[in-house]
PQR file with spaces between the fields and no chain letter, atoms N, CA, C, O and H, PARSE charges and radii, in Angstrom:
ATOM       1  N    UNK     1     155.436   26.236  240.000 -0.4000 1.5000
ATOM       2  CA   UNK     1     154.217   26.600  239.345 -0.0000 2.0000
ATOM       3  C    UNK     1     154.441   27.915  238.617  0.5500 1.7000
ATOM       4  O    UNK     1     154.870   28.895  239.226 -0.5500 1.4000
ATOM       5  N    UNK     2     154.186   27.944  237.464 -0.4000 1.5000
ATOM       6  CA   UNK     2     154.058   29.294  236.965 -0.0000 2.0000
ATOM       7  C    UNK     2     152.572   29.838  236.330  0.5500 1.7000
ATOM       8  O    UNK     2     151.590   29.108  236.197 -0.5500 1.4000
ATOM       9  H    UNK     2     153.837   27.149  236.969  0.4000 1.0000
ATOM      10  N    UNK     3     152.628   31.349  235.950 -0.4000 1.5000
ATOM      11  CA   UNK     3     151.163   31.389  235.705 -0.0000 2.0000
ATOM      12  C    UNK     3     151.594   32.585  234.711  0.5500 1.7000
ATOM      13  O    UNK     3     152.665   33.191  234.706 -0.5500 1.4000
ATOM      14  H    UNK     3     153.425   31.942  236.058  0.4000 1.0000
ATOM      15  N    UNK     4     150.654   32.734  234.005 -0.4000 1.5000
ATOM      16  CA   UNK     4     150.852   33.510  232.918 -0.0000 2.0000
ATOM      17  C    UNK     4     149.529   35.031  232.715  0.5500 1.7000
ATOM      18  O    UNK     4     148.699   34.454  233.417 -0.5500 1.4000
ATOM      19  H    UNK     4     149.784   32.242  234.009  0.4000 1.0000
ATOM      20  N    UNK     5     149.157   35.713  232.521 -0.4000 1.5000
ATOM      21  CA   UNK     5     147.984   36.557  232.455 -0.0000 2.0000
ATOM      22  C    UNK     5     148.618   37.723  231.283  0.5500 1.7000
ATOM      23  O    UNK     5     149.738   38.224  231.184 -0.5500 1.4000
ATOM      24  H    UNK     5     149.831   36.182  231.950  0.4000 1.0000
ATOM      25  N    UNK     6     147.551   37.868  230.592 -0.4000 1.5000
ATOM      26  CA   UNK     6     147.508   38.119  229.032 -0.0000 2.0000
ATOM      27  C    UNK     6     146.281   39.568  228.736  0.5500 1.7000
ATOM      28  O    UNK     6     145.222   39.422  228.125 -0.5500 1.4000
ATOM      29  H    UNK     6     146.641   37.462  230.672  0.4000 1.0000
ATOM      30  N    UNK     7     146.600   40.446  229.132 -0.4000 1.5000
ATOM      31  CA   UNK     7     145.759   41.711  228.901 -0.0000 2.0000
ATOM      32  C    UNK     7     145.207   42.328  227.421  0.5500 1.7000
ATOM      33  O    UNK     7     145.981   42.672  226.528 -0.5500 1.4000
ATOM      34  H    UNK     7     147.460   40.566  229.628  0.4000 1.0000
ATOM      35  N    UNK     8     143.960   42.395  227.338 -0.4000 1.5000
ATOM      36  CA   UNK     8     143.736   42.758  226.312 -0.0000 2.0000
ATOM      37  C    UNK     8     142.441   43.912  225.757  0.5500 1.7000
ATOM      38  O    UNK     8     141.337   43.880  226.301 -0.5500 1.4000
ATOM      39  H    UNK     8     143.332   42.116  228.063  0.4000 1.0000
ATOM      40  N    UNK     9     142.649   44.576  224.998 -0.4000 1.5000
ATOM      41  CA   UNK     9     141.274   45.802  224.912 -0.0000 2.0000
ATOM      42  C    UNK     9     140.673   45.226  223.903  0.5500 1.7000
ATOM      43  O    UNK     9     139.783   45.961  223.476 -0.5500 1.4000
ATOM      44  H    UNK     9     143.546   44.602  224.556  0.4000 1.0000
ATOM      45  N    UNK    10     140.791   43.908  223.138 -0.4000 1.5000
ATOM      46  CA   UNK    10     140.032   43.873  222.163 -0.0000 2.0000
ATOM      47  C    UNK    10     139.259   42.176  222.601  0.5500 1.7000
ATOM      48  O    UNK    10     139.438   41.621  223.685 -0.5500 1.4000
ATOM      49  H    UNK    10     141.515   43.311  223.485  0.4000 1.0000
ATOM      50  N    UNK    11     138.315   41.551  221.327 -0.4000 1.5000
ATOM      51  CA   UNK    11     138.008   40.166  221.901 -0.0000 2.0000
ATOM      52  C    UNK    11     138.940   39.114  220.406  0.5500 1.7000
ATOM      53  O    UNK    11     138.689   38.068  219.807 -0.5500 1.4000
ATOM      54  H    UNK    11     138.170   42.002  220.447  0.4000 1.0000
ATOM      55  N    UNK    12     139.951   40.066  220.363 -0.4000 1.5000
ATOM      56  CA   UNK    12     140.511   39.066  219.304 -0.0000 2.0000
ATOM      57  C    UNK    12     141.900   38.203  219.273  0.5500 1.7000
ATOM      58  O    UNK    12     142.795   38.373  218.445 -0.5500 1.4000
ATOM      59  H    UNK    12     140.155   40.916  220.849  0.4000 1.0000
ATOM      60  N    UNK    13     141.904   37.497  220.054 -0.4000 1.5000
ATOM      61  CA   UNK    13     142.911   36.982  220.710 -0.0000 2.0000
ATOM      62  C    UNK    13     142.493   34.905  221.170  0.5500 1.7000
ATOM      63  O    UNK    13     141.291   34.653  221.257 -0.5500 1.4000
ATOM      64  H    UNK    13     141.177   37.359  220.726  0.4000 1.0000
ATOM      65  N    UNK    14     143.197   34.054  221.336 -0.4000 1.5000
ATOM      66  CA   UNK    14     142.884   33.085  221.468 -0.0000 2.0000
ATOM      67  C    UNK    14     144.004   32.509  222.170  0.5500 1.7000
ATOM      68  O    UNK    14     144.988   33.098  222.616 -0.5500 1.4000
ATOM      69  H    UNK    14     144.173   34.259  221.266  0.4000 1.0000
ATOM      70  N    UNK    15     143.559   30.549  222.234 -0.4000 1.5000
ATOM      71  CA   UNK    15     144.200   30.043  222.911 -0.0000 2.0000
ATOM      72  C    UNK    15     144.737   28.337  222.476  0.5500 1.7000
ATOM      73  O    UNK    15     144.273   27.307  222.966 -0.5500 1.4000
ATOM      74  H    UNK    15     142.759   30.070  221.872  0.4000 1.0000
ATOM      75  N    UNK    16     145.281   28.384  221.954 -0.4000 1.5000
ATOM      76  CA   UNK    16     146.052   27.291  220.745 -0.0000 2.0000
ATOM      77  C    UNK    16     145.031   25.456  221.548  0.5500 1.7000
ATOM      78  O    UNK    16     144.548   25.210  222.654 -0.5500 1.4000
ATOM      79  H    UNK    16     145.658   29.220  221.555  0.4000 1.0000
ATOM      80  N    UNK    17     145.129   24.798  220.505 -0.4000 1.5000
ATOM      81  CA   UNK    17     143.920   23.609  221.110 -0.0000 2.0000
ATOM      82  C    UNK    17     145.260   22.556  221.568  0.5500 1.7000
ATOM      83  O    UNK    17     146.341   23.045  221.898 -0.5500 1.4000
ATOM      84  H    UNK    17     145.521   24.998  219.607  0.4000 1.0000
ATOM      85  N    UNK    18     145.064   21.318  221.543 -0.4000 1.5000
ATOM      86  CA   UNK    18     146.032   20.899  221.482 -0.0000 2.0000
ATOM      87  C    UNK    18     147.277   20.235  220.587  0.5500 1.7000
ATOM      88  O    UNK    18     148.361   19.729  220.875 -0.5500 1.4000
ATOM      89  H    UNK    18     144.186   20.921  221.275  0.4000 1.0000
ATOM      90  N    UNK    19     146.595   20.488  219.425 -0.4000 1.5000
ATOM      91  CA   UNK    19     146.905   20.798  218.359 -0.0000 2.0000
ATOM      92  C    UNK    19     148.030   21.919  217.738  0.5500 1.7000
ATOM      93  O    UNK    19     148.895   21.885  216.863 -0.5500 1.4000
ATOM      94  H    UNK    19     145.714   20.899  219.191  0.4000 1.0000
ATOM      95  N    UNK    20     147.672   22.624  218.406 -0.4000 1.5000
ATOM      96  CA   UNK    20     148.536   23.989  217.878 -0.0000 2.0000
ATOM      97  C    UNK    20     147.319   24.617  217.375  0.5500 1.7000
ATOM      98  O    UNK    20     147.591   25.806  217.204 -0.5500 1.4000
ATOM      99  H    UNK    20     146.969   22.652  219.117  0.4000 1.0000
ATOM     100  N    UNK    21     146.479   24.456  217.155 -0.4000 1.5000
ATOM     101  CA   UNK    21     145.259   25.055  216.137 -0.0000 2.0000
ATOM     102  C    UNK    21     144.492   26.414  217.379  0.5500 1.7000
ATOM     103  O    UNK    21     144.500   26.397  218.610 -0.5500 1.4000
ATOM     104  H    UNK    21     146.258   23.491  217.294  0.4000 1.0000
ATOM     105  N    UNK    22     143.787   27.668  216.234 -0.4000 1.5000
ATOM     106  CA   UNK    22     143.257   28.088  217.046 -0.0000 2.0000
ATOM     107  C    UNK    22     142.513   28.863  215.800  0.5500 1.7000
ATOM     108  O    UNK    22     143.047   28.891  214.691 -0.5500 1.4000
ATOM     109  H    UNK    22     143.781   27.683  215.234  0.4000 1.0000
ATOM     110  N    UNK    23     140.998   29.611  216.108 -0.4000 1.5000
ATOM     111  CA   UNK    23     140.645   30.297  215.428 -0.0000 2.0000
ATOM     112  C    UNK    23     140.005   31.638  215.891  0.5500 1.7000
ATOM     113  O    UNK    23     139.850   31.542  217.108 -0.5500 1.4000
ATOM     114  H    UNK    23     140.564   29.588  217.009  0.4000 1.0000
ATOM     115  N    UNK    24     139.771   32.285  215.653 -0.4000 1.5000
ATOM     116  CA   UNK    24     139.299   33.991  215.909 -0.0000 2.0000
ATOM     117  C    UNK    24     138.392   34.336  215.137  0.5500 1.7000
ATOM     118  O    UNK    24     138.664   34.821  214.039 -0.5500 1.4000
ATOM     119  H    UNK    24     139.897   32.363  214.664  0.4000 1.0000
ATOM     120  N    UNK    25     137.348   34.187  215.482 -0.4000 1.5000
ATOM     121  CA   UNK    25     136.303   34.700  214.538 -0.0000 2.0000
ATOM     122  C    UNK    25     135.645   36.022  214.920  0.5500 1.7000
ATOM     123  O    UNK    25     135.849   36.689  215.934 -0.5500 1.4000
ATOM     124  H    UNK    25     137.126   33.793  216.374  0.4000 1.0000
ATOM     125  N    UNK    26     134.624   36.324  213.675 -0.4000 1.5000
ATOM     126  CA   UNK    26     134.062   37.988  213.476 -0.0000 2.0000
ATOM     127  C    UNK    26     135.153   38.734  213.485  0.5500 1.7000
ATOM     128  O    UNK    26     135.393   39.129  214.626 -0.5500 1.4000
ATOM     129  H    UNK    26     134.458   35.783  212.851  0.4000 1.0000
ATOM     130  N    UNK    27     136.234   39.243  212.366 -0.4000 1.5000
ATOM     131  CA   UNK    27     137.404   39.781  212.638 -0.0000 2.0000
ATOM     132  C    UNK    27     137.038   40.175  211.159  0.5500 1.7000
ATOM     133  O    UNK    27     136.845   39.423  210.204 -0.5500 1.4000
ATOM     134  H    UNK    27     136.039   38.922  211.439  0.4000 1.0000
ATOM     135  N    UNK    28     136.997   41.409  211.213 -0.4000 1.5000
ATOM     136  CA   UNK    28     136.273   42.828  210.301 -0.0000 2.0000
ATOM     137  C    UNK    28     137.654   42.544  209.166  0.5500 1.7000
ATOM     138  O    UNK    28     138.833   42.446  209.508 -0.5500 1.4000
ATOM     139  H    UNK    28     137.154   42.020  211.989  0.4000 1.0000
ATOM     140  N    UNK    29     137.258   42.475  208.136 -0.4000 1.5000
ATOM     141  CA   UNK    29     138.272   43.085  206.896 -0.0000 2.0000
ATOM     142  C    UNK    29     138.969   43.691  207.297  0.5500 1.7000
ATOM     143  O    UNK    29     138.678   44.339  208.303 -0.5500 1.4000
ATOM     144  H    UNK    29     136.301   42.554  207.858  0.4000 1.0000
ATOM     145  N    UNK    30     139.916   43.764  206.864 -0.4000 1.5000
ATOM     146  CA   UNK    30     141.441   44.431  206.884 -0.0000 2.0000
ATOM     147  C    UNK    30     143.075   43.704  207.295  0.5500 1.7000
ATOM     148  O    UNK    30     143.219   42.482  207.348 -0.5500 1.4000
ATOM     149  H    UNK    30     140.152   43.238  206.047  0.4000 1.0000
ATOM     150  N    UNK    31     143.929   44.439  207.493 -0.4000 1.5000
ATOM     151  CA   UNK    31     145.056   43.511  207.635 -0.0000 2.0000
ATOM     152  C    UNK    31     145.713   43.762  208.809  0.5500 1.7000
ATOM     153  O    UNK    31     146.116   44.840  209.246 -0.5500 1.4000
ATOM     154  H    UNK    31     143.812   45.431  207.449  0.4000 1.0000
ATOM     155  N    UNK    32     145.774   42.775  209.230 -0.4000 1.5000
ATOM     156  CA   UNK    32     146.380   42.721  210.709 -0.0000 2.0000
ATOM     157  C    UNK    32     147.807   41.841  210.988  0.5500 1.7000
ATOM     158  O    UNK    32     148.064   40.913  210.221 -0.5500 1.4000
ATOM     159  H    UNK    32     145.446   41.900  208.876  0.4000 1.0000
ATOM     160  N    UNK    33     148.679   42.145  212.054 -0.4000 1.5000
ATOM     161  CA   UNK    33     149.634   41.211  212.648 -0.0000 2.0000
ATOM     162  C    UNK    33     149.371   40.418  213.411  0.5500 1.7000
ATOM     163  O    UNK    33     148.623   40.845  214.291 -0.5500 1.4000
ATOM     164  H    UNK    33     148.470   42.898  212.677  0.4000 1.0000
ATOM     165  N    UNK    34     149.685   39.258  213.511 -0.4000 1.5000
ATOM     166  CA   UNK    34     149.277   38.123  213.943 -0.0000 2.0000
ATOM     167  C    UNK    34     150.526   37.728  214.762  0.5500 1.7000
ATOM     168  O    UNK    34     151.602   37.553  214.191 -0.5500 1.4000
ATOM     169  H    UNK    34     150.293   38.911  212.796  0.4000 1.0000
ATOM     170  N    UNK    35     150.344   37.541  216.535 -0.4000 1.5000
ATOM     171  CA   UNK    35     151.498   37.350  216.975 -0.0000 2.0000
ATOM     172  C    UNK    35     151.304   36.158  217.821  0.5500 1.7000
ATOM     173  O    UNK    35     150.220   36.317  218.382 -0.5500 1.4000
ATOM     174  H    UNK    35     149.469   37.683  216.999  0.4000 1.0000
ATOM     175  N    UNK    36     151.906   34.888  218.231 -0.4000 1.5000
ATOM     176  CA   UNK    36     151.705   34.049  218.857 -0.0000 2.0000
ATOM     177  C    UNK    36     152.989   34.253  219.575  0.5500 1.7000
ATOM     178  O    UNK    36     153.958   34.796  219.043 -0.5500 1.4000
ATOM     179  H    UNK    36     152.787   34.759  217.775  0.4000 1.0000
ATOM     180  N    UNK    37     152.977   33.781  220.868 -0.4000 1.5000
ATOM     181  CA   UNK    37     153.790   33.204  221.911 -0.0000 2.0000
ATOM     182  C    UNK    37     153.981   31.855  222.554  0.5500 1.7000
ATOM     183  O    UNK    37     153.115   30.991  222.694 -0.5500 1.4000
ATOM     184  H    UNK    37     152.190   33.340  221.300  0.4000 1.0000
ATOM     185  N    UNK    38     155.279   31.802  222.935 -0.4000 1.5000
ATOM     186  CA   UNK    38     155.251   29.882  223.572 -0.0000 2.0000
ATOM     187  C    UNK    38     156.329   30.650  224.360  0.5500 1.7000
ATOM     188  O    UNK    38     157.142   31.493  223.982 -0.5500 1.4000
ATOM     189  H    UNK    38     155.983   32.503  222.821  0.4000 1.0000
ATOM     190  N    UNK    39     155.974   29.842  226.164 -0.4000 1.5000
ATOM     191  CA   UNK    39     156.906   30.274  227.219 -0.0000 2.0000
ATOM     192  C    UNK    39     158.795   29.810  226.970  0.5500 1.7000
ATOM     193  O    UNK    39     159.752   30.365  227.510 -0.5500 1.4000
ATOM     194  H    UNK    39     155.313   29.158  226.471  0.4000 1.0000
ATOM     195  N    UNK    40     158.817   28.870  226.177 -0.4000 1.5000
ATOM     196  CA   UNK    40     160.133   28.476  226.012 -0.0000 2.0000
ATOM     197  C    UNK    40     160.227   28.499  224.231  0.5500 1.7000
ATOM     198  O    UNK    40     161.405   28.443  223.880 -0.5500 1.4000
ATOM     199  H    UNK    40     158.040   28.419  225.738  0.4000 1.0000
ATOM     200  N    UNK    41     159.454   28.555  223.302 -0.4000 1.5000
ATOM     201  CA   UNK    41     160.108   28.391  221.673 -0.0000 2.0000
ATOM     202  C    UNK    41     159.969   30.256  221.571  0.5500 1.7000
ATOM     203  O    UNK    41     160.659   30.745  220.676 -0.5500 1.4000
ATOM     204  H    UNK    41     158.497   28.600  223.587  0.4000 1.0000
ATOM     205  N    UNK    42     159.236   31.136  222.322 -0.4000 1.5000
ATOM     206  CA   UNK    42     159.628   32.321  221.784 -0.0000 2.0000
ATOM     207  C    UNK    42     158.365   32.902  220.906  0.5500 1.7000
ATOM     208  O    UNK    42     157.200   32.523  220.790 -0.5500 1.4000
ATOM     209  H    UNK    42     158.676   30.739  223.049  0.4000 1.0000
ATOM     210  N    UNK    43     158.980   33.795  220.441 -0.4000 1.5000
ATOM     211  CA   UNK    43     157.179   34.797  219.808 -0.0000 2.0000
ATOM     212  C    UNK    43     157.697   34.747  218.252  0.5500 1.7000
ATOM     213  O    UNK    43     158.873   34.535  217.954 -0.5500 1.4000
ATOM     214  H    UNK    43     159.927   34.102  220.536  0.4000 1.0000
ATOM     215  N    UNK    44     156.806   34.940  217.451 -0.4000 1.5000
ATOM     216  CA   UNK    44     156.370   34.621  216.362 -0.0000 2.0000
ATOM     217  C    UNK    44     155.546   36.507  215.561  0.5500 1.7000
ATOM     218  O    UNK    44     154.741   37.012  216.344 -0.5500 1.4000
ATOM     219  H    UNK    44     155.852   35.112  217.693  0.4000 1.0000
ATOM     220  N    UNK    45     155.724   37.158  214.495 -0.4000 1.5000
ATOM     221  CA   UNK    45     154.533   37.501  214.433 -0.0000 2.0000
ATOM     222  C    UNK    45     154.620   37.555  212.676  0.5500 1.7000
ATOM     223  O    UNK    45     155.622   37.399  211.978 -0.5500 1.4000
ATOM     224  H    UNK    45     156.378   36.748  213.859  0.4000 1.0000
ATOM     225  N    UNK    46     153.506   37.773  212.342 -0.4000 1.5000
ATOM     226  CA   UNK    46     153.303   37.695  210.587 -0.0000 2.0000
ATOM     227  C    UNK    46     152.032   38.715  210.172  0.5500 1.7000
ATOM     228  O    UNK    46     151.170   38.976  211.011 -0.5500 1.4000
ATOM     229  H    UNK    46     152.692   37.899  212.909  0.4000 1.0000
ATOM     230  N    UNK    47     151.992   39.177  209.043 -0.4000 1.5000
ATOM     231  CA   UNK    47     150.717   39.766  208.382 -0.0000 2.0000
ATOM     232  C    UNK    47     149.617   38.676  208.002  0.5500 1.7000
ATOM     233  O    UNK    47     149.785   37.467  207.845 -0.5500 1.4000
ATOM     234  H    UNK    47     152.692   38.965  208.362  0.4000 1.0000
ATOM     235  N    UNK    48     148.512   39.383  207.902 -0.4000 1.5000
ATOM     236  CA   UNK    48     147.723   37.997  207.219 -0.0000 2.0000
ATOM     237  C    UNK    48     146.311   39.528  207.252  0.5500 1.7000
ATOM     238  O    UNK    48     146.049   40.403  208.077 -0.5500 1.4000
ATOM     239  H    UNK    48     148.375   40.366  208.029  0.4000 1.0000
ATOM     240  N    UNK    49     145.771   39.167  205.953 -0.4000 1.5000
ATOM     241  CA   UNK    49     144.692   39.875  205.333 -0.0000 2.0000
ATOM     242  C    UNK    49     143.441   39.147  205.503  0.5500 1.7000
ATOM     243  O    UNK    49     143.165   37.996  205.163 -0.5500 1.4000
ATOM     244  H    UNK    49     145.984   38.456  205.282  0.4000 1.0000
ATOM     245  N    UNK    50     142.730   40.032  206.094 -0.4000 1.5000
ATOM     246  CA   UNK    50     141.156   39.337  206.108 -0.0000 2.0000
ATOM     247  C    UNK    50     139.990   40.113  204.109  0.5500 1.7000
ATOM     248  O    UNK    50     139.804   41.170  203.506 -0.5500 1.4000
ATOM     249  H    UNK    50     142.954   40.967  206.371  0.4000 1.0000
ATOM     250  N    UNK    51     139.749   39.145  204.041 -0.4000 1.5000
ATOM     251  CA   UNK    51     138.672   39.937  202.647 -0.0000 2.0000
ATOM     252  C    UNK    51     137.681   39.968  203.029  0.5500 1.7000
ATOM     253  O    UNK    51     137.345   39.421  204.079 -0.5500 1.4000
ATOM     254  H    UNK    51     139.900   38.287  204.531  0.4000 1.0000
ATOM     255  N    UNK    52     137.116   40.458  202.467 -0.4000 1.5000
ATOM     256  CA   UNK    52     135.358   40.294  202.879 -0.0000 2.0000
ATOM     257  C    UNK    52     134.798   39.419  203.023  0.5500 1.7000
ATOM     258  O    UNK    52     134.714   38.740  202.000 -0.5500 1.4000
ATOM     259  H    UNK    52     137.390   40.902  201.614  0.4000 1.0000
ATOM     260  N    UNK    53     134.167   38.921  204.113 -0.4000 1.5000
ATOM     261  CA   UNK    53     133.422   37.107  203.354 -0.0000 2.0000
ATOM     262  C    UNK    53     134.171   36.170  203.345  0.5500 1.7000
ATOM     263  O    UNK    53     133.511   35.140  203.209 -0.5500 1.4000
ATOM     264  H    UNK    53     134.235   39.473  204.944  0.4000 1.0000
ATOM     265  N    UNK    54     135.507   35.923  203.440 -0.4000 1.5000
ATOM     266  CA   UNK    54     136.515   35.318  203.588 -0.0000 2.0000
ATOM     267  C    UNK    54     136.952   34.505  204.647  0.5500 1.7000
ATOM     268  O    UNK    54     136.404   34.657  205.739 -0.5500 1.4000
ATOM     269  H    UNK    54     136.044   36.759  203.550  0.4000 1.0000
ATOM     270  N    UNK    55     137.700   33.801  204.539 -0.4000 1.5000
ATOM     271  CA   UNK    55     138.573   33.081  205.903 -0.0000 2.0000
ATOM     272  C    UNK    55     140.206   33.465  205.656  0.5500 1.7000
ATOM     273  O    UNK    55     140.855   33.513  204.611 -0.5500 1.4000
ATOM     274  H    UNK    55     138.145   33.677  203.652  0.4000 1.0000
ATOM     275  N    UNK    56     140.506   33.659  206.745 -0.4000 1.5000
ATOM     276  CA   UNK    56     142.271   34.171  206.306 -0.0000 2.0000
ATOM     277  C    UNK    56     143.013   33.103  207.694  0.5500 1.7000
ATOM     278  O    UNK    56     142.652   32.916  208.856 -0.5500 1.4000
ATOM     279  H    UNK    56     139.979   33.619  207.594  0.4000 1.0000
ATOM     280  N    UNK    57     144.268   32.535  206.817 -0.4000 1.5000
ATOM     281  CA   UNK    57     144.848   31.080  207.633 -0.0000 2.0000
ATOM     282  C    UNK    57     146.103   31.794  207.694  0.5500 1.7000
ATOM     283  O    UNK    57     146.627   32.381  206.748 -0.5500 1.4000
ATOM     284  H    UNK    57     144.561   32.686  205.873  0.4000 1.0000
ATOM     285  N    UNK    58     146.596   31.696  208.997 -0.4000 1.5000
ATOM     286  CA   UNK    58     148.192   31.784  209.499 -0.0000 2.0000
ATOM     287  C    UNK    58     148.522   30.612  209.691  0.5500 1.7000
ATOM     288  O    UNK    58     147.701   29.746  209.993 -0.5500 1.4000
ATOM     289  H    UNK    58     146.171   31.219  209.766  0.4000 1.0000
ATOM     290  N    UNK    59     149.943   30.366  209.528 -0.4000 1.5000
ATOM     291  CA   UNK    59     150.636   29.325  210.021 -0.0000 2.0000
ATOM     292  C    UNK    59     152.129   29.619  210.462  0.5500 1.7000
ATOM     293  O    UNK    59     152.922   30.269  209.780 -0.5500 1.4000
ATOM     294  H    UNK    59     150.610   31.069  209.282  0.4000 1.0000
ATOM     295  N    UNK    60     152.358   29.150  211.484 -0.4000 1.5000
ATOM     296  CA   UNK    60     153.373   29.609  212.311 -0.0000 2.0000
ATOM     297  C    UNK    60     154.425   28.321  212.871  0.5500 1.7000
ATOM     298  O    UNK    60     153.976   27.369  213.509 -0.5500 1.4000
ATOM     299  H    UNK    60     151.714   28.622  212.038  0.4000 1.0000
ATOM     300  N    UNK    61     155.890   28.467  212.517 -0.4000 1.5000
ATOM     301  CA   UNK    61     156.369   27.476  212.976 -0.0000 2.0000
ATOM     302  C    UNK    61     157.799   27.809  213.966  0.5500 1.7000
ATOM     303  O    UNK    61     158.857   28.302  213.576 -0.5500 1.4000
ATOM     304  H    UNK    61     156.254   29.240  211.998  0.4000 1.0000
ATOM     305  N    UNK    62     157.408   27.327  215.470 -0.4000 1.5000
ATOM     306  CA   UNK    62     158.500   27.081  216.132 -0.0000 2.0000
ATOM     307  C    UNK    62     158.872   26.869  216.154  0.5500 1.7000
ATOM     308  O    UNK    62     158.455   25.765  215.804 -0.5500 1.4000
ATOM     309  H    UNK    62     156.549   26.926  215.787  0.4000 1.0000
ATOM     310  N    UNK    63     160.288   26.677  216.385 -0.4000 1.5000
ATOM     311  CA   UNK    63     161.650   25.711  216.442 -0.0000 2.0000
ATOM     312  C    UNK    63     161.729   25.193  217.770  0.5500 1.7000
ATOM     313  O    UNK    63     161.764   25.905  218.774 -0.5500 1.4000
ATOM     314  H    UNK    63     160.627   27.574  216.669  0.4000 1.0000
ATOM     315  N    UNK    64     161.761   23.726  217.763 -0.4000 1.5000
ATOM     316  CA   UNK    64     161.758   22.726  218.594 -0.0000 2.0000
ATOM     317  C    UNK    64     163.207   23.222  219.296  0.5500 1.7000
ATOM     318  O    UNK    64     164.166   23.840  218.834 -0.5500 1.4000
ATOM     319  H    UNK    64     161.732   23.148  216.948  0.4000 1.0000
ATOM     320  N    UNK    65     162.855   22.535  220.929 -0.4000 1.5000
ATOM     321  CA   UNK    65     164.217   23.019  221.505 -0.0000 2.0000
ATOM     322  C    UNK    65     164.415   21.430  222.801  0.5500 1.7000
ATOM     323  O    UNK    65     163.854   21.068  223.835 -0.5500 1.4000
ATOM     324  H    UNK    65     162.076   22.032  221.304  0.4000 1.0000
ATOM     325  N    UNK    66     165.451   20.962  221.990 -0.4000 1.5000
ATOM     326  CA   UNK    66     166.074   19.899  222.277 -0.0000 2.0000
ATOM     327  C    UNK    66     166.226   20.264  223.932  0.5500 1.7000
ATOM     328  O    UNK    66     166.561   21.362  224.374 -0.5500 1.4000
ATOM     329  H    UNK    66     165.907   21.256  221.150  0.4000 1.0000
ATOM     330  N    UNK    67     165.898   19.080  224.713 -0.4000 1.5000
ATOM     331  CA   UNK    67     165.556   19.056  225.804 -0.0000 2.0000
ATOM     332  C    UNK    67     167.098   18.809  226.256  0.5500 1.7000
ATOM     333  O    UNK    67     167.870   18.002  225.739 -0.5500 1.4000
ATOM     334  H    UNK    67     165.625   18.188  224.354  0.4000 1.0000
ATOM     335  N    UNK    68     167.480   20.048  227.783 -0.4000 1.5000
ATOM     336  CA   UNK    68     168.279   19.654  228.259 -0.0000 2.0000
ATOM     337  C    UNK    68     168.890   18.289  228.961  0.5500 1.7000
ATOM     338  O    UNK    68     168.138   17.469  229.485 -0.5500 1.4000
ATOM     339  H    UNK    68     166.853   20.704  228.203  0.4000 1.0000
ATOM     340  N    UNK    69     170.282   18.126  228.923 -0.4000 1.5000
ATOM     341  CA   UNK    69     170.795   17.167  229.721 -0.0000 2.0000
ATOM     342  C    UNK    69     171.295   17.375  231.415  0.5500 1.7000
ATOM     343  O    UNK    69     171.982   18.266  231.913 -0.5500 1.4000
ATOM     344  H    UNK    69     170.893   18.793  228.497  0.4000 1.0000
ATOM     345  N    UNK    70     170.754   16.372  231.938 -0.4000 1.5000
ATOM     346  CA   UNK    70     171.069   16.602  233.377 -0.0000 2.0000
ATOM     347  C    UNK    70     172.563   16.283  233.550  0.5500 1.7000
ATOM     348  O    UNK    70     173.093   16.391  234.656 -0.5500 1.4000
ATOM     349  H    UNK    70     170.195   15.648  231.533  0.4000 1.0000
């Protein structure tokens, strides 16, 4: 069993659907880093600009990791 716990001072943070999809809303103008994690493909992070009034889309791609052989 493993377990994971994720600390944070802000409410802007999420939790991928099953999809991969996730969204963060009320997130004030300006530009931020955007960092995702996966326990085995590894961390990810990118810029992405919010405008005013706007919607701002990341997209992030892991590299698949070929399943060991017994």
């Amino acid at each position: 069993m493993h377990a994971y716990l994720f600390v944070t001072e802000d409410p802007y943070h999420a939790v991928t659907d099953s999809g991969g999809q996730f969204v963060i809303d009320d997130v004030p103008p300006g530009t931020y880093t955007i960092a995702v994690w996966h326990e085995i493909l590894g961390n990810r992070e990118q810029q992405v600009m919010v405008a005013p009034g706007e919607t701002a889309t990341a997209d992030f791609t892991l590299d698949a990791v070929a399943p060991e052989k017994p």
